[in-house]
N, C-alpha and C positions, 0 to 999 in steps of 0.2 A: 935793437932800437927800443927806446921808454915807449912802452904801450900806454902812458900816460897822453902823450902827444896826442896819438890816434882818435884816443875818447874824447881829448879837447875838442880836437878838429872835429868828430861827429857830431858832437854836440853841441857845436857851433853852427852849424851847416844843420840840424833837427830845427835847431831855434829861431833860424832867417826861414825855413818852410812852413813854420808857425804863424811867423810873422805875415809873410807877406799871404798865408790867408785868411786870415783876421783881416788884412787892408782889403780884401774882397767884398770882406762885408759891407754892407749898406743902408742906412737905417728906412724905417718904412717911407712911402711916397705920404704918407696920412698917418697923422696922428691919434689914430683909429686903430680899434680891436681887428678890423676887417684890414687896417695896412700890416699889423703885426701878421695875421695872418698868411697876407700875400707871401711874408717873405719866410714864411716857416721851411719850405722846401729847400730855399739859400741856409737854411741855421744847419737843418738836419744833414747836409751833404759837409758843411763845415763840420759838423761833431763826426761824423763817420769818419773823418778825413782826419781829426784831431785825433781823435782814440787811436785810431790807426799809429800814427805817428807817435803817440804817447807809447803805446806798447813795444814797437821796435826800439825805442830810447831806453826803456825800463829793458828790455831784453839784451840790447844791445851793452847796458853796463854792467849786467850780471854775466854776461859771456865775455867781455874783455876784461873783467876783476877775477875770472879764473883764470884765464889766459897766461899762460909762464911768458911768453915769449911771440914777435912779434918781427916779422920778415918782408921783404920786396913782395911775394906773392899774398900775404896776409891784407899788405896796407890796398893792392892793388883790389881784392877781393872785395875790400872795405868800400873802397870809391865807386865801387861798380853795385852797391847795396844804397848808399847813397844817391848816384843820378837816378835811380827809380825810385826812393824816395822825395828829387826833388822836385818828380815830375807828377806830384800829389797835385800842389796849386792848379796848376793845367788842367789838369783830367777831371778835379773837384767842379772849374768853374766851367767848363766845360758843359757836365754834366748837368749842372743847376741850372746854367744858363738856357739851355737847350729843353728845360723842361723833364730832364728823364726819357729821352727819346734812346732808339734804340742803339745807334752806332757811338751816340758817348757814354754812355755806360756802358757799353761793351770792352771801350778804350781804355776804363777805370778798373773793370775787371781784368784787364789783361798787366795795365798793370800793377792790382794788386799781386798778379800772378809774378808778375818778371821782380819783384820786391821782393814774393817769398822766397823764390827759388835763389836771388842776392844774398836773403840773408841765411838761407841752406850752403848756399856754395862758403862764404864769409866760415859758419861753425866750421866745418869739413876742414878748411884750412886749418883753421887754430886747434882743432884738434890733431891734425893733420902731425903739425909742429911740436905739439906737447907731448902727443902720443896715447895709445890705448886708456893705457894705466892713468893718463893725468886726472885732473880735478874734474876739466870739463865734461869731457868724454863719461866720466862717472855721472855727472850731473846730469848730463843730459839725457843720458839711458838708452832706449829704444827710441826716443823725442817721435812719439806717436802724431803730437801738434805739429812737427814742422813738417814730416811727412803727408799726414792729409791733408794737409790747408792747401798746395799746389790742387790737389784732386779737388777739393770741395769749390774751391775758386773755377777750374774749369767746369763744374755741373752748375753753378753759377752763369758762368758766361754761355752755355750752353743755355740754359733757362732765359737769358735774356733774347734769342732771336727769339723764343715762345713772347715770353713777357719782358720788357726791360725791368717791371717793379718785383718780377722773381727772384730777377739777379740780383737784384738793392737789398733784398731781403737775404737771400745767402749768403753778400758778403758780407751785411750786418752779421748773422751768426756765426759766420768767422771769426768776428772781433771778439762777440762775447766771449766765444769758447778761450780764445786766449787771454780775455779780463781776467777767469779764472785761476789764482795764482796756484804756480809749480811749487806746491809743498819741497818737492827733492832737490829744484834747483836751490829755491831759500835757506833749504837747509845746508847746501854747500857754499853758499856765500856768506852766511854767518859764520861757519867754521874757517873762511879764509879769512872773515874780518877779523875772527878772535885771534888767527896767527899772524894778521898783518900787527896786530896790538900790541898781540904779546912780545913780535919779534923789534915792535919800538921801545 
């Protein structure tokens, strides 16, 4: 199967989770510093929510642009990285709306949790399929970041029965640590891009 297809479809399906939470937003009740205000908690869980989603889309088409090849358990893998991302809007508004109280940010952690462990299951296939030796598998190495991120998200959700704003903070630094770009991945995606080039 064109592994072309696959990336469309996700990133068709990334860009309606965008969408509809952006339509969440709300502009202030007051045309007032003190309305902007109000609603900085609604901005801040959408930008969480956004970066989230930006990174699994950025990650997501550096691991399908290695990808040789692409199967019934791959695409199946795929869809199931998917519904936990598109259950982002939910848990997002959820959580804003609720104030940051304790069992919806719990909600949000858990599934930042079932997302990462989507998109661990998702590589594992496609490596699965390419094999040791392929591109991805090199690229992605010991991938230190997809292994601790499930651990750090549950010391997260654990921090939220103490505090719910502990766990907002942890899975913030989740995001960060993965803003930071994978020199070894980049560097494997540019050498496929030189041989997709060369090979037109």
């Amino acid at each position: 199967m064109n592994k072309n297809r696959l990336e469309a479809f996700s990133d068709g399906v990334l860009a309606i989770i965008i969408t509809i939470m952006v339509l969440e937003l709300h502009t202030p009740e007051t045309p007032t510093w003190e309305g902007v205000a109000a609603v900085l908690p609604t901005l801040f869980s959408y930008l969480l929510s956004f970066v989230y989603v930006g990174i699994y889309w950025n990650n997501h088409h550096h691991m399908i642009h290695l990808a040789s090849r692409v199967n019934g358990g791959i695409l199946w893998a795929n869809l199931h990285l998917l519904f936990w991302l598109s259950l982002f809007p939910f848990t997002t508004r959820w959580m804003d709306e609720s104030g940051f109280t304790q069992v919806p940010v719990l909600l949000y952690g858990i599934n930042l949790l079932c997302a990462a462990l989507g998109y661990y299951i998702l590589e594992r296939r496609l490596i699965a399929a390419q094999g040791k030796d392929g591109a991805l598998a090199r690229a992605v190495g010991r991938d230190w970041k997809g292994k601790a991120s499930p651990v750090i998200y549950m010391v997260g959700i654990a921090a939220t029965l103490v505090q719910p704003l502990f766990g907002i903070a942890i899975f913030t630094v989740v995001a960060l640590i993965w803003l930071v770009p994978d020199r070894r991945v980049e560097h494997f995606v540019a050498r496929a891009h030189q041989s997709d080039s060369g090979a037109g």
